[in-house]
N, CA, C and O atoms as CSV, one atom per row, in Angstrom:
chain,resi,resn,atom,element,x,y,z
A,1,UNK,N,N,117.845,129.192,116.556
A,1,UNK,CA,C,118.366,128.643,115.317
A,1,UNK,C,C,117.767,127.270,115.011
A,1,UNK,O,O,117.704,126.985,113.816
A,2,UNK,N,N,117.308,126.357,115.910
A,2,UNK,CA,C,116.807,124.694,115.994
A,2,UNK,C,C,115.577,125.501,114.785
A,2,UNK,O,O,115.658,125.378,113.563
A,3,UNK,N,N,114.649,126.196,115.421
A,3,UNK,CA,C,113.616,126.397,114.764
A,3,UNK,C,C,113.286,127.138,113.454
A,3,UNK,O,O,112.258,127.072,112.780
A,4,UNK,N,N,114.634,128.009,113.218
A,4,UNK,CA,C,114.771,128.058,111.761
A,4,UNK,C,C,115.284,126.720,111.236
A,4,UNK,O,O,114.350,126.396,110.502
A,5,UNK,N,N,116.116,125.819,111.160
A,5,UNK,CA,C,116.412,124.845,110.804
A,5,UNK,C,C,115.444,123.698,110.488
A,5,UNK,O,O,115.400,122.943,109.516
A,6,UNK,N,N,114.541,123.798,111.787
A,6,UNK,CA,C,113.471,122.844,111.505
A,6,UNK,C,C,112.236,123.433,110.813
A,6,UNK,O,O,111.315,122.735,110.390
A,7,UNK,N,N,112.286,124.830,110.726
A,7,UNK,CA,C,110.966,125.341,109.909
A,7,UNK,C,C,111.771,125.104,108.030
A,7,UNK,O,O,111.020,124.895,107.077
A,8,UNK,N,N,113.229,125.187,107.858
A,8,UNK,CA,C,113.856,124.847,105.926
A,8,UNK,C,C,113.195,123.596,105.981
A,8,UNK,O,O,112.543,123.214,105.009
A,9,UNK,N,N,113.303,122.832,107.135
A,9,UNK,CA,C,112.915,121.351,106.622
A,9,UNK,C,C,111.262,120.834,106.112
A,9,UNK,O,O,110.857,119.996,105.307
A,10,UNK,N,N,110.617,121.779,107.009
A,10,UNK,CA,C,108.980,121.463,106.601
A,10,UNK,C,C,108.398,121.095,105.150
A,10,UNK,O,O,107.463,120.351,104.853
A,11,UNK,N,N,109.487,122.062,104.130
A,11,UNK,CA,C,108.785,121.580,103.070
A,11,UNK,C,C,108.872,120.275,102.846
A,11,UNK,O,O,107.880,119.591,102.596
A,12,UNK,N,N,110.191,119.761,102.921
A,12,UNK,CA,C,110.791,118.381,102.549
A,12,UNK,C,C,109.844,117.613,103.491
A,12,UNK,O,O,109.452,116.493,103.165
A,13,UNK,N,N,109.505,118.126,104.532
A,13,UNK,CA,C,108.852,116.816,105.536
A,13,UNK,C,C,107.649,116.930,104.523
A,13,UNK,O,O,107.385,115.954,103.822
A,14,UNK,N,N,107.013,117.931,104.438
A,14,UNK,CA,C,105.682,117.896,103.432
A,14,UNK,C,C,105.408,117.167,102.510
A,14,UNK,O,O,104.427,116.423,102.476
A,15,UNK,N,N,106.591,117.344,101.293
A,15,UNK,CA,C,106.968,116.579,100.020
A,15,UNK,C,C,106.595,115.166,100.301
A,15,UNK,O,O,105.573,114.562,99.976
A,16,UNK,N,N,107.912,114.656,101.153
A,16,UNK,CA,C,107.968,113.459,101.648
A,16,UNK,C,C,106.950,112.391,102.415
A,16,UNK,O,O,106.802,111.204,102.123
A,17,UNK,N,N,106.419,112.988,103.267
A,17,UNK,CA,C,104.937,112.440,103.757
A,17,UNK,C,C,103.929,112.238,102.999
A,17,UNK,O,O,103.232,111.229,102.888
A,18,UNK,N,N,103.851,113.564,102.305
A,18,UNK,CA,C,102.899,113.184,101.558
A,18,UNK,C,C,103.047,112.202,100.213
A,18,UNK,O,O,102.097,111.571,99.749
A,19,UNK,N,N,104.428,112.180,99.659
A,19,UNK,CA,C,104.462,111.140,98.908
A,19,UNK,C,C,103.855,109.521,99.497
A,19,UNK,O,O,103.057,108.715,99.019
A,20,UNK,N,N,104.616,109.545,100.662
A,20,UNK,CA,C,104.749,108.211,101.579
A,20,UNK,C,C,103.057,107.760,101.528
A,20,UNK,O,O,102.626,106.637,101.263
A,21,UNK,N,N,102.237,109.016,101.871
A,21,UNK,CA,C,100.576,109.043,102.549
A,21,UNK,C,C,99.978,108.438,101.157
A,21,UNK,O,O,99.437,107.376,100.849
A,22,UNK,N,N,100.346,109.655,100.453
A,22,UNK,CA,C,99.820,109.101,98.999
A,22,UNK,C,C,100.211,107.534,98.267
A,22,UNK,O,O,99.522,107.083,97.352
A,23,UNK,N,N,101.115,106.985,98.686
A,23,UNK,CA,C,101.168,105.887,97.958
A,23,UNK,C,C,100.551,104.854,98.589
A,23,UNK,O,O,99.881,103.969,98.056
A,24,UNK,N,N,100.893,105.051,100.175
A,24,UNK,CA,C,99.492,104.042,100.940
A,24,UNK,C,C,98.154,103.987,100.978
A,24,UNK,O,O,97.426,103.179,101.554
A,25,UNK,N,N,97.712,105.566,99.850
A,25,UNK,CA,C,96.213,105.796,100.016
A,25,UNK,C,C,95.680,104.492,98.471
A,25,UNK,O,O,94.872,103.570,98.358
A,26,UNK,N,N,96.802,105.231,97.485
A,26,UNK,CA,C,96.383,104.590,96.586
A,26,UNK,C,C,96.216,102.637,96.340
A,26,UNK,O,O,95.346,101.980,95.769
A,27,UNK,N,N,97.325,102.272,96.978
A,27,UNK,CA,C,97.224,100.987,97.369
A,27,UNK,C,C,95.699,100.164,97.695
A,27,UNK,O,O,94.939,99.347,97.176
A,28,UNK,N,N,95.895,101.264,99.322
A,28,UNK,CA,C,94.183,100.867,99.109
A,28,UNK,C,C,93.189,101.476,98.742
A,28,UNK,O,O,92.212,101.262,99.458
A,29,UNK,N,N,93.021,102.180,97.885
A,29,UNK,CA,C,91.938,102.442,96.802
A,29,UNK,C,C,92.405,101.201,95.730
A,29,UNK,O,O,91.630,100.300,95.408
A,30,UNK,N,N,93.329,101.272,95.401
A,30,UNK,CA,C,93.176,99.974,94.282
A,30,UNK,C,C,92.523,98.737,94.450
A,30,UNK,O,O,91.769,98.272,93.596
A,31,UNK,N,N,92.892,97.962,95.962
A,31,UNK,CA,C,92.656,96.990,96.379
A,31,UNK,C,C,91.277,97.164,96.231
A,31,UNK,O,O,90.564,96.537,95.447
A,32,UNK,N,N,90.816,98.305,97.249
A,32,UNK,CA,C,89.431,98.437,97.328
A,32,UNK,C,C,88.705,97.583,96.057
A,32,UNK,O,O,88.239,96.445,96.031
A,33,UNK,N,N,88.812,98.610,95.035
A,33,UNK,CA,C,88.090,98.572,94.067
A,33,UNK,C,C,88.433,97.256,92.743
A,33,UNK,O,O,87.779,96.940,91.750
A,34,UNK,N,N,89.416,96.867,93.159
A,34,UNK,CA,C,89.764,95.025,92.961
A,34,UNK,C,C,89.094,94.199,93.404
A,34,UNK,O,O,88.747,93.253,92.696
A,35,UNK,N,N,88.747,94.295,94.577
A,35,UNK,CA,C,88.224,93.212,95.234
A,35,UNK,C,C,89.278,92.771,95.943
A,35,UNK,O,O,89.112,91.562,96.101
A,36,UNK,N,N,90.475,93.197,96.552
A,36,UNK,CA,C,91.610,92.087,96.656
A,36,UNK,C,C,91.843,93.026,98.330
A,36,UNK,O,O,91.317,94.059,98.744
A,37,UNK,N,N,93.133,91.842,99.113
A,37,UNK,CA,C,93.125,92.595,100.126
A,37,UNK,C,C,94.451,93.559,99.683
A,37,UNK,O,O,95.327,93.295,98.859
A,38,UNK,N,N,94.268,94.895,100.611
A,38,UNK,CA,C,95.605,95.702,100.392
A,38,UNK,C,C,96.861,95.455,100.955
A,38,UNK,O,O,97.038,94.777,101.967
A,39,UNK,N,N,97.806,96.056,100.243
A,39,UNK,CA,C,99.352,95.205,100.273
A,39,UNK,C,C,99.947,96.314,101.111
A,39,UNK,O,O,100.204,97.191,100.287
A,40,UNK,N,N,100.254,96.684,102.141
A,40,UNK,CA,C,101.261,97.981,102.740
A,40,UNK,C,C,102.311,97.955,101.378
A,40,UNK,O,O,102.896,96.997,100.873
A,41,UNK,N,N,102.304,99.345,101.011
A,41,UNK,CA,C,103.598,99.143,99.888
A,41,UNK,C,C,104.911,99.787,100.729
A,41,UNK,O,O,105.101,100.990,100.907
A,42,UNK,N,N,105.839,98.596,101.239
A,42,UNK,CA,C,106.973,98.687,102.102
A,42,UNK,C,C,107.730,99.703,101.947
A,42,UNK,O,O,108.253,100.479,102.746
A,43,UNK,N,N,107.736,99.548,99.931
A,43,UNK,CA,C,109.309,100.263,99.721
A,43,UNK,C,C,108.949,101.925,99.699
A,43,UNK,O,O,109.784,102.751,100.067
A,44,UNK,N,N,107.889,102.223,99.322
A,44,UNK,CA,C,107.904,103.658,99.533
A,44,UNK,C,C,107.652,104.036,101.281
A,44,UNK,O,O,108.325,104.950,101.756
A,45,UNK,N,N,106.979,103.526,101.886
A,45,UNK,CA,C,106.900,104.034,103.128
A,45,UNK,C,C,108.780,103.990,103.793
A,45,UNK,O,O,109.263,105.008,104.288
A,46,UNK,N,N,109.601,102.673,103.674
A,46,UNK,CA,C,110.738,102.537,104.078
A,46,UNK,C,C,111.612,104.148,103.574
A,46,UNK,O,O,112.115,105.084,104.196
A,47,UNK,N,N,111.441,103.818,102.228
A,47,UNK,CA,C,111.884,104.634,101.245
A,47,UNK,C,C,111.554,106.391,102.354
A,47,UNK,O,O,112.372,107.209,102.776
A,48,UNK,N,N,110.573,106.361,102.431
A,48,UNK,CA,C,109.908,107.981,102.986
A,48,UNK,C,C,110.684,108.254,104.348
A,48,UNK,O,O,111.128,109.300,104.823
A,49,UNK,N,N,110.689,106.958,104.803
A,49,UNK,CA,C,111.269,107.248,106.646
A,49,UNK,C,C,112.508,106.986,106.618
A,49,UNK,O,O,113.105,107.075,107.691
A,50,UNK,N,N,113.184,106.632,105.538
A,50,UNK,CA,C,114.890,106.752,105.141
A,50,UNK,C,C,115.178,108.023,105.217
A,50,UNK,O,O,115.749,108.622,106.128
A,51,UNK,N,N,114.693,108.479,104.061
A,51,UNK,CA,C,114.841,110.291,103.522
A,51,UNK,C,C,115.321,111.074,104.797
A,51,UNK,O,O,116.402,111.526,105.175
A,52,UNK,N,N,113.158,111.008,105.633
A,52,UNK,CA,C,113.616,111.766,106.909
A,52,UNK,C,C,114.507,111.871,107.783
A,52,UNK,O,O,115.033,112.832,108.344
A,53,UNK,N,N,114.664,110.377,107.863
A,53,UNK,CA,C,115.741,109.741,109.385
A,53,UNK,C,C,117.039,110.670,108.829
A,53,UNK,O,O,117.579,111.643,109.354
A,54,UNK,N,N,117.278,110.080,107.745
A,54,UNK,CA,C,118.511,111.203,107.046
A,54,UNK,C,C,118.759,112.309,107.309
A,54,UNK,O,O,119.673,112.663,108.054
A,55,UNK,N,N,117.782,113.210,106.592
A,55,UNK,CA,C,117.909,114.427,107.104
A,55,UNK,C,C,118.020,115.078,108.302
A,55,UNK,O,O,118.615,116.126,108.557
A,56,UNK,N,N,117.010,113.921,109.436
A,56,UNK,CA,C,117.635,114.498,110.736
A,56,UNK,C,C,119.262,113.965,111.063
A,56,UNK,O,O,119.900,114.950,111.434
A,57,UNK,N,N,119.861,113.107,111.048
A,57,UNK,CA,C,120.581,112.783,110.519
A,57,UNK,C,C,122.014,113.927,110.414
A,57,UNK,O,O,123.079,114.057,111.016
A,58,UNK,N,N,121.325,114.590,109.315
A,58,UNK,CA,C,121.906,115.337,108.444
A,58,UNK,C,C,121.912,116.855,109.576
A,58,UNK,O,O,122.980,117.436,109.768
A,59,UNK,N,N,121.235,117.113,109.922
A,59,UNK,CA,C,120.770,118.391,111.062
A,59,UNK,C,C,121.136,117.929,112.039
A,59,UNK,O,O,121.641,118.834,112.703
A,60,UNK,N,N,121.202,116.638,112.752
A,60,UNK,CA,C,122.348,116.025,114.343
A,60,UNK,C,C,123.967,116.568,113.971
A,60,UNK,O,O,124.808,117.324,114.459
A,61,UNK,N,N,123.834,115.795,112.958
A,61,UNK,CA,C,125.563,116.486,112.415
A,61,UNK,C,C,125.501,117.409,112.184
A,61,UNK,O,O,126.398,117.420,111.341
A,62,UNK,N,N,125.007,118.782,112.219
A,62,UNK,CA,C,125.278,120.207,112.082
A,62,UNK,C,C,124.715,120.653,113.428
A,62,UNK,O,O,123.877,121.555,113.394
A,63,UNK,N,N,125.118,120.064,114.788
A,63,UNK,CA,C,124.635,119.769,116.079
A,63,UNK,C,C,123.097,121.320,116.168
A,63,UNK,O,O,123.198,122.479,116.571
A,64,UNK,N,N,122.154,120.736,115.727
A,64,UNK,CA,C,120.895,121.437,115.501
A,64,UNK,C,C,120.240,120.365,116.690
A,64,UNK,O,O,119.172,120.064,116.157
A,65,UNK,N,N,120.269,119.903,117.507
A,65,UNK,CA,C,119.947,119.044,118.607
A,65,UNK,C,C,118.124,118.864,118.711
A,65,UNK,O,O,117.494,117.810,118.799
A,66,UNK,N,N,117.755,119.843,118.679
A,66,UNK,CA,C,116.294,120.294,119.106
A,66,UNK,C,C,115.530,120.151,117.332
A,66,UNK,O,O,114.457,119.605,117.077
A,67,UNK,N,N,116.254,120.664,116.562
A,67,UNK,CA,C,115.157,120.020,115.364
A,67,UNK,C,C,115.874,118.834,115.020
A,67,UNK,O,O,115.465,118.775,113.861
A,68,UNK,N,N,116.502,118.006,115.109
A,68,UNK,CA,C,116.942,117.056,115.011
A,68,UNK,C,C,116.161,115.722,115.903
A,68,UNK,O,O,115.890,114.551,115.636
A,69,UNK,N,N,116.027,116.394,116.786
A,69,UNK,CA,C,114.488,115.492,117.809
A,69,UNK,C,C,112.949,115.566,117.033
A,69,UNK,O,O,112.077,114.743,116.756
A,70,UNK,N,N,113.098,116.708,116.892
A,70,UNK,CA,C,111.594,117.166,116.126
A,70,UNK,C,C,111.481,116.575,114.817
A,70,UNK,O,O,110.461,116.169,114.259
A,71,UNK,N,N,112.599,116.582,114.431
A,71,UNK,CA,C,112.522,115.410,112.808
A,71,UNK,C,C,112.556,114.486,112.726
A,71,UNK,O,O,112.250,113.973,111.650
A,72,UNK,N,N,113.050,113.512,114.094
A,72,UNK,CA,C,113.054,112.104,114.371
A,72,UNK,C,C,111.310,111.716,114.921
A,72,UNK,O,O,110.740,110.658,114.654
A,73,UNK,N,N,110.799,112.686,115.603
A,73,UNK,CA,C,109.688,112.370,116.160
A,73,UNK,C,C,108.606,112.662,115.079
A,73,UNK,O,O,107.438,112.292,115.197
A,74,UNK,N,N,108.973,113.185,114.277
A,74,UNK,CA,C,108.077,113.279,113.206
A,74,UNK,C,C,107.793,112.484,112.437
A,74,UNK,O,O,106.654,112.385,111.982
A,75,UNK,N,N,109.064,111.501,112.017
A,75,UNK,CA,C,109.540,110.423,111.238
A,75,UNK,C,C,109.021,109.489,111.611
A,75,UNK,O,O,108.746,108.768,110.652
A,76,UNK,N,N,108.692,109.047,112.606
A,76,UNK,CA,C,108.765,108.182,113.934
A,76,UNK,C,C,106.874,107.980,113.889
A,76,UNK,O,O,106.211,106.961,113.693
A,77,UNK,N,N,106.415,109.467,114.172
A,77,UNK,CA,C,104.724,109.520,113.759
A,77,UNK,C,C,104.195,109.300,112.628
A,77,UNK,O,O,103.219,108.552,112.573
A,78,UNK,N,N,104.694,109.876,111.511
A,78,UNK,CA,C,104.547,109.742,110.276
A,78,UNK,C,C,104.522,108.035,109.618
A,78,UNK,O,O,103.584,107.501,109.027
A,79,UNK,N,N,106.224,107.282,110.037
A,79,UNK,CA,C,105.756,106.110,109.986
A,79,UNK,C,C,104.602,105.023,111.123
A,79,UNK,O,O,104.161,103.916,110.812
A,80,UNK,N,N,104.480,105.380,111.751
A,80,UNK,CA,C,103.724,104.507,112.463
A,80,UNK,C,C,102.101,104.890,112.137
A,80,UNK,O,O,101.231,104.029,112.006
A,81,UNK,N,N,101.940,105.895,112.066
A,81,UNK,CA,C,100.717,106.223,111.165
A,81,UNK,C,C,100.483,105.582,109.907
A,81,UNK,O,O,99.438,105.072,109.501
A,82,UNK,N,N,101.342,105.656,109.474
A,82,UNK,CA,C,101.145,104.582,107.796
A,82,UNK,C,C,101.302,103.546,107.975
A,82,UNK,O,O,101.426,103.078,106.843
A,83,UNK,N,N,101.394,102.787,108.650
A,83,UNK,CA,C,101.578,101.285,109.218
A,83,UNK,C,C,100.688,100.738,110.387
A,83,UNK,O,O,100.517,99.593,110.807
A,84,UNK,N,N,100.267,101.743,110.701
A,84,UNK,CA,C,98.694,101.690,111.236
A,84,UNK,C,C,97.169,101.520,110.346
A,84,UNK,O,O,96.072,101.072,110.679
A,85,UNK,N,N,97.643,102.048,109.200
A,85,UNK,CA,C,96.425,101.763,108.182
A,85,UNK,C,C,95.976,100.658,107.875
A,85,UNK,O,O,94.786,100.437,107.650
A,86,UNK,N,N,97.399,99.369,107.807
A,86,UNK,CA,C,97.201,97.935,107.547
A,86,UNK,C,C,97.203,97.205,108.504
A,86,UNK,O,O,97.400,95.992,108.422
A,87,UNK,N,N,96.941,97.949,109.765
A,87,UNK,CA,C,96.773,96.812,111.103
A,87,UNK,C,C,97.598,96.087,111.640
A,87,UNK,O,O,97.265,95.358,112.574
């Protein structure tokens, strides 16, 4: 059951990351092509690893234990990957 639970969530992790990915890409493409240095944009990445944390969150309290790890560790990669881009 963890892994049906954690396979409903994939899309949302999808959605969500990739919003998060996409707004740090564009940042720095803008900068890039400004001339300027790039800004980590906080509130959507915060914003992205809220959502997730939530939802696992949301799947701990429906004691789903095992995708509830898998959505934290995802959350967990996902942000530190995007916060790795700006050093």
């Amino acid at each position: 059951m963890n892994l049906l639970v954690f396979l409903a969530l994939v899309p949302l992790d999808v959605l969500v990351g990739g919003y998060a990915w996409l707004a740090v890409g564009m940042e720095g493409w803008a900068a890039s092509h400004g001339g300027q240095r790039p800004v980590l944009p906080v509130g959507e990445v915060a914003g992205a690893g809220g959502l997730l944390a939530a939802a696992g969150l949301a799947v701990c309290w429906g004691r789903y234990w095992g995708a509830a790890v898998i959505q934290f560790a995802l959350t967990a990669v996902l942000t530190v990957w995007l916060l790795s881009v700006y050093g």
